[in-house]
N, CA, C and O atoms as a GROMACS GRO file, in nm:
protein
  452
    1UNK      N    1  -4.981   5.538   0.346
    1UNK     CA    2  -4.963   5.400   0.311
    1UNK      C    3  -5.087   5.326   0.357
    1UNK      O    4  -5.139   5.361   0.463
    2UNK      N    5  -5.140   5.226   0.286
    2UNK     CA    6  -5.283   5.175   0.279
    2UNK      C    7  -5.204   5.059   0.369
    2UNK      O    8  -5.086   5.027   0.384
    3UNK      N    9  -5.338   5.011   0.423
    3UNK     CA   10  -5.342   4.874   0.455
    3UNK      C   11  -5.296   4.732   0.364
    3UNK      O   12  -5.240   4.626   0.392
    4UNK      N   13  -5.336   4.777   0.276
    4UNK     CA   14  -5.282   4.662   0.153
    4UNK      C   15  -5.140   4.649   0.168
    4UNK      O   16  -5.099   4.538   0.200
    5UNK      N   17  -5.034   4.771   0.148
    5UNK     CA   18  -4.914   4.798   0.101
    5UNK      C   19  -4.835   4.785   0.242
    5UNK      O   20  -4.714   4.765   0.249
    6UNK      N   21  -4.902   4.796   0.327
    6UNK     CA   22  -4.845   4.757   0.483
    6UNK      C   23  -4.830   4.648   0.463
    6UNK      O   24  -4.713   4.612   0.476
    7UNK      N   25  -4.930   4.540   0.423
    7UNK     CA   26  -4.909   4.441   0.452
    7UNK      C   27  -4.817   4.350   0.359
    7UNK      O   28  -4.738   4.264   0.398
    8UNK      N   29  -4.839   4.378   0.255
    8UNK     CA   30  -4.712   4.390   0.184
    8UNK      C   31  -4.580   4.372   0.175
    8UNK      O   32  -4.504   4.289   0.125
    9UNK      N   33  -4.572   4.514   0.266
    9UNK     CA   34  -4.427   4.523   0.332
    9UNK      C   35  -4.384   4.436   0.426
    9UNK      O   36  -4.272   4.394   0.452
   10UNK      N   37  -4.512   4.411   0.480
   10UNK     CA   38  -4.484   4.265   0.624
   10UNK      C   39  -4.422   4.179   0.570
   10UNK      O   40  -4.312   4.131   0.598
   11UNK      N   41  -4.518   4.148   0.459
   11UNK     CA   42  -4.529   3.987   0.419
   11UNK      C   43  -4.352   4.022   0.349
   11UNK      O   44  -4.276   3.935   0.390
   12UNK      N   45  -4.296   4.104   0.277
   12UNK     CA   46  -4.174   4.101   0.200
   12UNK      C   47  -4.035   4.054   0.369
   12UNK      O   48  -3.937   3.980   0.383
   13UNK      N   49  -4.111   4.150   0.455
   13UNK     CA   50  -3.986   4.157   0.534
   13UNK      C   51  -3.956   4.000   0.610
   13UNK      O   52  -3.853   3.944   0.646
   14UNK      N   53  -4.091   3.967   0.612
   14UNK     CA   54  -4.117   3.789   0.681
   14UNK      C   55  -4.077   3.707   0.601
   14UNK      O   56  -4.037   3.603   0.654
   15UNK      N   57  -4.069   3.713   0.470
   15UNK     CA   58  -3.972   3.625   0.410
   15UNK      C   59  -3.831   3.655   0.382
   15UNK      O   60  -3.772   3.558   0.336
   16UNK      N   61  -3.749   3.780   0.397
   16UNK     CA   62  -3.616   3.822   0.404
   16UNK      C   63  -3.591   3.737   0.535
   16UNK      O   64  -3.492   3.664   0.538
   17UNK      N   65  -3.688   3.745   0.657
   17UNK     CA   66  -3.637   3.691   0.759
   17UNK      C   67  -3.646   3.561   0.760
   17UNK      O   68  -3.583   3.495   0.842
   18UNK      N   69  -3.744   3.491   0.647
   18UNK     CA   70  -3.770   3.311   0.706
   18UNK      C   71  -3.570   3.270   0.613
   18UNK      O   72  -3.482   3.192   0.649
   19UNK      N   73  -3.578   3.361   0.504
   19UNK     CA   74  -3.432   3.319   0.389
   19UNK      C   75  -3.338   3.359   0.516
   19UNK      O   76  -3.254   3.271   0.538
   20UNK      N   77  -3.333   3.455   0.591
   20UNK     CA   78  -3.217   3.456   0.629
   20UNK      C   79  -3.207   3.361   0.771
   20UNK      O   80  -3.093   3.328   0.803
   21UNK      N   81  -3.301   3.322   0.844
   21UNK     CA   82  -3.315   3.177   0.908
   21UNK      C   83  -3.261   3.091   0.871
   21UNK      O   84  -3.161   3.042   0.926
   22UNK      N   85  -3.331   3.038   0.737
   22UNK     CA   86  -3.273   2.909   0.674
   22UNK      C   87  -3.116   2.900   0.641
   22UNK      O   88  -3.048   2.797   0.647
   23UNK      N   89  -3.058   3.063   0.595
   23UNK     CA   90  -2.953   3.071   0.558
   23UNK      C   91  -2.884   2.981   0.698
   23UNK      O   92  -2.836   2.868   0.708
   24UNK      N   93  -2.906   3.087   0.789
   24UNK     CA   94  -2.798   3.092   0.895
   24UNK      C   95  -2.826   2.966   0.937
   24UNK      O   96  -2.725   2.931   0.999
   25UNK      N   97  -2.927   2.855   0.938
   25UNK     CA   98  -2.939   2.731   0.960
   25UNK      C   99  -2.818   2.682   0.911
   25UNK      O  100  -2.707   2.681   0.964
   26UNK      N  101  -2.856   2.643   0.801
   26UNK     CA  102  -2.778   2.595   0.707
   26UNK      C  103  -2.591   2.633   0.712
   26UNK      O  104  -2.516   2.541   0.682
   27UNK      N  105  -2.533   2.762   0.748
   27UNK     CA  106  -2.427   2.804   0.783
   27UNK      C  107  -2.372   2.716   0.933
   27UNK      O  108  -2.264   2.664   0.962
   28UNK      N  109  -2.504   2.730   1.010
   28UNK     CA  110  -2.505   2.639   1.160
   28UNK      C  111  -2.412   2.486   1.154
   28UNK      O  112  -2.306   2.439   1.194
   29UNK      N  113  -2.575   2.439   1.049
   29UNK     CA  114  -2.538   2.268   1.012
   29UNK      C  115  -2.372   2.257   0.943
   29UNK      O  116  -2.293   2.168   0.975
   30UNK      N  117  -2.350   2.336   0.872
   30UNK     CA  118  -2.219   2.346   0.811
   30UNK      C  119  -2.097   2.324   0.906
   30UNK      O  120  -2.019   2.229   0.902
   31UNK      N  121  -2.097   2.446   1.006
   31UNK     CA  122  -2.038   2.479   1.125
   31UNK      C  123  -2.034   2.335   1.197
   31UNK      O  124  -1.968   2.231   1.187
   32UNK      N  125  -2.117   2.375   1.258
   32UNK     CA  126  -2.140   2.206   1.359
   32UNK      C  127  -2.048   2.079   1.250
   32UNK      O  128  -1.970   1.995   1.296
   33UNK      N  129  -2.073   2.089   1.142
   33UNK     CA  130  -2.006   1.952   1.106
   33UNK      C  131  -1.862   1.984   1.080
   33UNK      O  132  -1.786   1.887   1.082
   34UNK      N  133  -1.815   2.087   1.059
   34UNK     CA  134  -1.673   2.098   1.058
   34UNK      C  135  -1.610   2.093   1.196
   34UNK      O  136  -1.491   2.069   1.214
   35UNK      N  137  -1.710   2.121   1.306
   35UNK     CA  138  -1.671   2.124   1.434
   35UNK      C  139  -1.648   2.014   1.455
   35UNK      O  140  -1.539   1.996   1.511
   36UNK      N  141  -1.725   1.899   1.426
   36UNK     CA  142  -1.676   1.786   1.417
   36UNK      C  143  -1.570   1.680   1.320
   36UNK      O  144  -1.547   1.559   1.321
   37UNK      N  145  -1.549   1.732   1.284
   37UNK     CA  146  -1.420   1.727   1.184
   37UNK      C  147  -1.284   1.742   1.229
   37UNK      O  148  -1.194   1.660   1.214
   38UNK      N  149  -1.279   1.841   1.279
   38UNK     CA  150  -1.210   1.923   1.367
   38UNK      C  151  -1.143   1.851   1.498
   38UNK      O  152  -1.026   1.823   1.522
   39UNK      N  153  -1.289   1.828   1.587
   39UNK     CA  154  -1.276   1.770   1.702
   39UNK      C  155  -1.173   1.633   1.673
   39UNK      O  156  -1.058   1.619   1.714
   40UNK      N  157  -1.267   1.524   1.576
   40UNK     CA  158  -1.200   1.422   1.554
   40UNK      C  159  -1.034   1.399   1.518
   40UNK      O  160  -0.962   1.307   1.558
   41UNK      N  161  -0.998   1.507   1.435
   41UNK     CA  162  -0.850   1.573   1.384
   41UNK      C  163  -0.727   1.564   1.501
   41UNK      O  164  -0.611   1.532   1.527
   42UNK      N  165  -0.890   1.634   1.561
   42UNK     CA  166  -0.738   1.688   1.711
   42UNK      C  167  -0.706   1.556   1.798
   42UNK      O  168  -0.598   1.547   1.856
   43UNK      N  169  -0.831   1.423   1.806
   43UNK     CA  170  -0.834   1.351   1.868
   43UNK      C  171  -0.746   1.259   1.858
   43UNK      O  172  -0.693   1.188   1.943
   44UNK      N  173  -0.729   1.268   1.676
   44UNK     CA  174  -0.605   1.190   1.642
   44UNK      C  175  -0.467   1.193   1.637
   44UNK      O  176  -0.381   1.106   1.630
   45UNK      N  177  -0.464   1.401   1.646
   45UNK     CA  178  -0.305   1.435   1.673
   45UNK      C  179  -0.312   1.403   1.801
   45UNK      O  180  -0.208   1.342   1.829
   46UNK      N  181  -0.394   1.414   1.912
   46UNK     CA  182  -0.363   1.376   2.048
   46UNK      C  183  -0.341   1.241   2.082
   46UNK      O  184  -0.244   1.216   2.153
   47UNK      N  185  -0.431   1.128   2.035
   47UNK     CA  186  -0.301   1.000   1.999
   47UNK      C  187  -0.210   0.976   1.939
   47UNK      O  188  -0.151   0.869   1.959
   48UNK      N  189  -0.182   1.034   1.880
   48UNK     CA  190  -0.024   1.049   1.801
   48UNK      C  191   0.040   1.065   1.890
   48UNK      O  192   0.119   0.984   1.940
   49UNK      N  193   0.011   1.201   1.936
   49UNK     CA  194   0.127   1.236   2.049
   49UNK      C  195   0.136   1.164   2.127
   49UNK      O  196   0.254   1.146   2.159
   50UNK      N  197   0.056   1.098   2.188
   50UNK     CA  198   0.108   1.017   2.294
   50UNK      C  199   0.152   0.927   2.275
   50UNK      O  200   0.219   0.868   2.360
   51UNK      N  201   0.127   0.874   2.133
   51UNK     CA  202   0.212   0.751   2.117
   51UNK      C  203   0.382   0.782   2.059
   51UNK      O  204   0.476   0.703   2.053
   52UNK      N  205   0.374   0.930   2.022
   52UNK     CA  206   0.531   0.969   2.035
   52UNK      C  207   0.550   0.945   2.144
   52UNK      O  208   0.608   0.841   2.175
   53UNK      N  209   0.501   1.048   2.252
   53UNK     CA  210   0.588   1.068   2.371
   53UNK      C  211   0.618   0.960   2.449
   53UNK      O  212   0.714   0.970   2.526
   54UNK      N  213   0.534   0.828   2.444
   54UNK     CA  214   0.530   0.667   2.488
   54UNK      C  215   0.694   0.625   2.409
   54UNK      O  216   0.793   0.586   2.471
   55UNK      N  217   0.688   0.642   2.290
   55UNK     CA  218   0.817   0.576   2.196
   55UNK      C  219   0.908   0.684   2.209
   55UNK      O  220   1.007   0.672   2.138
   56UNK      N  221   0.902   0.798   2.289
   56UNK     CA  222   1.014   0.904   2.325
   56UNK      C  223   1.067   0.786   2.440
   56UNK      O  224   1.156   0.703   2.420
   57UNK      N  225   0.989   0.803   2.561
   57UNK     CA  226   1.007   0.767   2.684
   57UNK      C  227   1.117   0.623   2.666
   57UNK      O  228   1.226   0.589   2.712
   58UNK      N  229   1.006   0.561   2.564
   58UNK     CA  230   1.123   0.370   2.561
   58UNK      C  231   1.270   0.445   2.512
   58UNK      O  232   1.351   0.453   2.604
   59UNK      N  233   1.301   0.482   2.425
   59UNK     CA  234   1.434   0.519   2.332
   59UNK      C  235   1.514   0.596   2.476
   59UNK      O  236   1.596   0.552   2.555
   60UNK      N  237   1.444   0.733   2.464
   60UNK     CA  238   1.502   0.727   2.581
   60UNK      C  239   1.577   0.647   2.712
   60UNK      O  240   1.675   0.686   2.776
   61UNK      N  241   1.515   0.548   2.725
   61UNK     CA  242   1.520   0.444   2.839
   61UNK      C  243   1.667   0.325   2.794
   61UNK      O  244   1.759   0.271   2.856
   62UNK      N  245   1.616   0.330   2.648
   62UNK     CA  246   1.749   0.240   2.619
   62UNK      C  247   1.822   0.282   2.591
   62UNK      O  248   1.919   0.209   2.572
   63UNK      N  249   1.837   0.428   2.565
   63UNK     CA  250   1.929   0.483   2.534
   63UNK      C  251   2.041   0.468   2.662
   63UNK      O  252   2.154   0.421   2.653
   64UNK      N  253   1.986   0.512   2.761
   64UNK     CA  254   2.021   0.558   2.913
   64UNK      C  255   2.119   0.425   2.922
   64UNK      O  256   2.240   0.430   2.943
   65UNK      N  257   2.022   0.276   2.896
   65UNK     CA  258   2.083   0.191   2.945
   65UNK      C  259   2.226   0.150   2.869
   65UNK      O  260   2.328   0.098   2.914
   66UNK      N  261   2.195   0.188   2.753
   66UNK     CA  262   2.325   0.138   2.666
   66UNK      C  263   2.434   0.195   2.710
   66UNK      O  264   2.538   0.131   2.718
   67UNK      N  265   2.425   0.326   2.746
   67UNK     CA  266   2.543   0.436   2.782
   67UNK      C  267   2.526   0.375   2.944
   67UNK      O  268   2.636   0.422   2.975
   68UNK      N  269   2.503   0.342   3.008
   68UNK     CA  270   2.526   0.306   3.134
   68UNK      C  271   2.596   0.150   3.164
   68UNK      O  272   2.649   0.118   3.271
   69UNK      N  273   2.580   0.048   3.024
   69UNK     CA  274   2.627  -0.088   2.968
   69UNK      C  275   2.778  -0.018   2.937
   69UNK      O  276   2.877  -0.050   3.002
   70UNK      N  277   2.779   0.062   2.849
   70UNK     CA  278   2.900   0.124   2.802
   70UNK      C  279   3.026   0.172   2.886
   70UNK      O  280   3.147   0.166   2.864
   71UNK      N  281   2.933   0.234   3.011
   71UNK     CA  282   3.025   0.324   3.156
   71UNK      C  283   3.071   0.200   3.233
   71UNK      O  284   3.188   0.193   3.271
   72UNK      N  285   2.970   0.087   3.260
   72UNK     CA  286   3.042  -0.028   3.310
   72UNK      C  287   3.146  -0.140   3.217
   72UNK      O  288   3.188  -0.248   3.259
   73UNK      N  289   3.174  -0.075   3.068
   73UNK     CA  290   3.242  -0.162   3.030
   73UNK      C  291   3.437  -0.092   3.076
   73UNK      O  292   3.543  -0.150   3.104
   74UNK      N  293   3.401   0.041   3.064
   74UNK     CA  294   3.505   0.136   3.166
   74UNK      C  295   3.596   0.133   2.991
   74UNK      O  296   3.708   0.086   3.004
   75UNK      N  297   3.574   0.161   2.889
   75UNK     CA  298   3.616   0.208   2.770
   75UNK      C  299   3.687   0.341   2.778
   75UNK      O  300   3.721   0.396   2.673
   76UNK      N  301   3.710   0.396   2.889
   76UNK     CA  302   3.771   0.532   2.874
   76UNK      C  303   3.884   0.486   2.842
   76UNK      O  304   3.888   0.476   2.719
   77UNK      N  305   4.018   0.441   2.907
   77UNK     CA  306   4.127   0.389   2.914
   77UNK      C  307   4.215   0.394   2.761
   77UNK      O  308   4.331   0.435   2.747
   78UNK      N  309   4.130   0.342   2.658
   78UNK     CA  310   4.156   0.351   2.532
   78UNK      C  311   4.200   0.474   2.419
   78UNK      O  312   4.243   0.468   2.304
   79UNK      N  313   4.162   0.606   2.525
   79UNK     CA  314   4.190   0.709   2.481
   79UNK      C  315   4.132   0.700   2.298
   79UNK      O  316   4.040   0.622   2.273
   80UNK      N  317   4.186   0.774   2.198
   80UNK     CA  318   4.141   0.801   2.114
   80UNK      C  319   4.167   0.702   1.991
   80UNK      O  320   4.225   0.734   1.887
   81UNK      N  321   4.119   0.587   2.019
   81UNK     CA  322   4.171   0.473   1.950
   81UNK      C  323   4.095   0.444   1.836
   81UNK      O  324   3.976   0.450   1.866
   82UNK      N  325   4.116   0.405   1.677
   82UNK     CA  326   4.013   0.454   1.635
   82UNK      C  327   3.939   0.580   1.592
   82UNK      O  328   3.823   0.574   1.550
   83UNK      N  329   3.988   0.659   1.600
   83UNK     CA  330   3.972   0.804   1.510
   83UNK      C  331   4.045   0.812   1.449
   83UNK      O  332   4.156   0.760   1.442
   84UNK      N  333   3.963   0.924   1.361
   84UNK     CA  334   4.074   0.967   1.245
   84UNK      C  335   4.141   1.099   1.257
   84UNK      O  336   4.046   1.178   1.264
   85UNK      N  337   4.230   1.154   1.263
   85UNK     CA  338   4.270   1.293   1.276
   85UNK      C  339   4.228   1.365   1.128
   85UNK      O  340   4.170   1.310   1.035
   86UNK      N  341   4.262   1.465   1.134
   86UNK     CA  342   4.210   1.594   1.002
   86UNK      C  343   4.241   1.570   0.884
   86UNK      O  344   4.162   1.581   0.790
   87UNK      N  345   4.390   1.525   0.872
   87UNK     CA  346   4.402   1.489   0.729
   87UNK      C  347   4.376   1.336   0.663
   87UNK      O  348   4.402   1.278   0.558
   88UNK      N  349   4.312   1.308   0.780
   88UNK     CA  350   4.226   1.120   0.703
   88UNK      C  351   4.139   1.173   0.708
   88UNK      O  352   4.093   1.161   0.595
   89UNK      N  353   4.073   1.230   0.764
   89UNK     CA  354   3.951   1.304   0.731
   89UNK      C  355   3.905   1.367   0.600
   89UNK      O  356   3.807   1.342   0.530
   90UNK      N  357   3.994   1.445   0.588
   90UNK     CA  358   3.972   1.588   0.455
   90UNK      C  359   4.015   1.438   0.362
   90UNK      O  360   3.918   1.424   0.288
   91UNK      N  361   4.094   1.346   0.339
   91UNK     CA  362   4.143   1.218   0.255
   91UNK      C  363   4.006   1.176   0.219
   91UNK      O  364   3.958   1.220   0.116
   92UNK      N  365   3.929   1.084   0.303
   92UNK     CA  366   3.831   1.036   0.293
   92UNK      C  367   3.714   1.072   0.254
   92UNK      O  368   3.630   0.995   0.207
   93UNK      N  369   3.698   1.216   0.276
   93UNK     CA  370   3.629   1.327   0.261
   93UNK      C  371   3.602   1.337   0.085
   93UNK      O  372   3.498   1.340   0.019
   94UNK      N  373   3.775   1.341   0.040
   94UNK     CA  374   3.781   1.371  -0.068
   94UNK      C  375   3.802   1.230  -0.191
   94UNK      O  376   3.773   1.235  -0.311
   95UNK      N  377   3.835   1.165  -0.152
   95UNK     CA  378   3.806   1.028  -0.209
   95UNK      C  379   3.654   1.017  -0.203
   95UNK      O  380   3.603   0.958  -0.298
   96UNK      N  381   3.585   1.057  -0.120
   96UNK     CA  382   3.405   1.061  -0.174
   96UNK      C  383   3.388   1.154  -0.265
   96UNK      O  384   3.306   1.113  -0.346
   97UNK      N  385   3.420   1.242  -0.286
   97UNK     CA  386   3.388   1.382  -0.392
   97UNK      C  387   3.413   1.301  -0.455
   97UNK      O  388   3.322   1.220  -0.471
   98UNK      N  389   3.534   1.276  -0.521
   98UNK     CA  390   3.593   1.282  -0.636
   98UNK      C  391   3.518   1.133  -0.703
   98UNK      O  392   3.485   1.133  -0.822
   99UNK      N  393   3.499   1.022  -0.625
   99UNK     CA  394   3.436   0.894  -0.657
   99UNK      C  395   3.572   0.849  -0.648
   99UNK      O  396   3.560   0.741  -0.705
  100UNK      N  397   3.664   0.856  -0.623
  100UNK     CA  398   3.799   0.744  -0.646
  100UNK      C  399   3.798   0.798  -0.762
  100UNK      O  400   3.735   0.881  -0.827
  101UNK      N  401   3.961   0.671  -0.779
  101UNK     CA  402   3.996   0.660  -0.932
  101UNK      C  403   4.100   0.582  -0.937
  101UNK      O  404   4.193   0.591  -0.857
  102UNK      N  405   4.093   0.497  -1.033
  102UNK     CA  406   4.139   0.343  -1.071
  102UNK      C  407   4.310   0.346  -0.973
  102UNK      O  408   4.352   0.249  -0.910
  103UNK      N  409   4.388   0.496  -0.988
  103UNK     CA  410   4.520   0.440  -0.896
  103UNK      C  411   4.524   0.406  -0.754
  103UNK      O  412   4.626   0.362  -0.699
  104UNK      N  413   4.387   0.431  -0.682
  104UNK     CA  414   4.357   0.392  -0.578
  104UNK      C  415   4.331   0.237  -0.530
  104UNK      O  416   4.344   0.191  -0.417
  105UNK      N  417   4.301   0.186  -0.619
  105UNK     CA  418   4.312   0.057  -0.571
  105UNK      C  419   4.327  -0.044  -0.732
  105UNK      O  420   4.303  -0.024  -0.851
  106UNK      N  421   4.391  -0.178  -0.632
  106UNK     CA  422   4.400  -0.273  -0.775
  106UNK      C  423   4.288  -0.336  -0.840
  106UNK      O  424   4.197  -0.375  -0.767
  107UNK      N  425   4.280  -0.353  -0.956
  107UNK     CA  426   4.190  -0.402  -1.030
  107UNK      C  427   4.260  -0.517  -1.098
  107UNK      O  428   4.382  -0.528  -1.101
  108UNK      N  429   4.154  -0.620  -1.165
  108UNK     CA  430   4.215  -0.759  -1.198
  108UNK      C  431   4.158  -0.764  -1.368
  108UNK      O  432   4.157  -0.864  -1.440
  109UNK      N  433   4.112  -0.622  -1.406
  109UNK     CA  434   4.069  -0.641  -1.557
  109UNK      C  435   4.198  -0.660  -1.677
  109UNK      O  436   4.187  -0.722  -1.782
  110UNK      N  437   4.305  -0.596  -1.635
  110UNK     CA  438   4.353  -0.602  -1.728
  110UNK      C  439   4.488  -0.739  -1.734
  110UNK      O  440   4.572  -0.765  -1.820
  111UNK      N  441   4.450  -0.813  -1.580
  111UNK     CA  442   4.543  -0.916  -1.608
  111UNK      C  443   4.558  -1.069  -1.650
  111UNK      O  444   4.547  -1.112  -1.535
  112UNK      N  445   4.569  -1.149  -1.704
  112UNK     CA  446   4.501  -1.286  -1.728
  112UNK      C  447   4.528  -1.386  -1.586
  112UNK      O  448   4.604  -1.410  -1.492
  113UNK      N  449   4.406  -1.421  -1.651
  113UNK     CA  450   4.386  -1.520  -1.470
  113UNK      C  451   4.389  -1.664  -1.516
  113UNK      O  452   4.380  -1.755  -1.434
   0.00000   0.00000   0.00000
């Protein structure tokens, strides 16, 4: 191999290496900016969250107090006042399926007023 064709070969391999520089530059700059993309993303689920866990903490808090408003109103006494047992239940239940129907309640269409 001559001197010419050496050099040649240099000069071919020095530009495989300047393209694959630029490549991996360019892959870099890419990188880096999704990194920042990224970063910012997370910065915003991480205020989120805290502004859940801030509006956890209040609910929480009133929650506590209402049921503690509730324990001093001493409502046990009343036992089960106000519920419905099983078959007003499965009733009501089923008066929603079905939508009603006109023998369920009175209507004033067909009478003169």
């Amino acid at each position: 191999m001559g001197l010419v064709e050496s050099s040649r070969l240099l000069e071919q391999k020095v530009n495989k290496a300047i393209a694959l520089i630029n490549r991996l530059r360019l892959d870099n700059s890419e990188l880096t900016e999704r990194l920042k993309m990224v970063t910012n993303h997370n910065e915003e689920l991480q205020e989120l969250l805290n502004k859940t866990s801030a509006d956890t903490a209040v609910i929480e808090e009133a929650i506590s107090a209402a049921l503690e408003s509730l324990d001093e109103l001493g409502l046990d006494d009343l036992g089960t006042f106000g519920t419905l047992d099983s078959d007003e239940l499965e009733a009501a239940e089923n008066f929603t399926i079905d939508g009603g129907s006109a023998d369920d309640f009175e209507t004033f269409e067909n009478q003169e007023l």
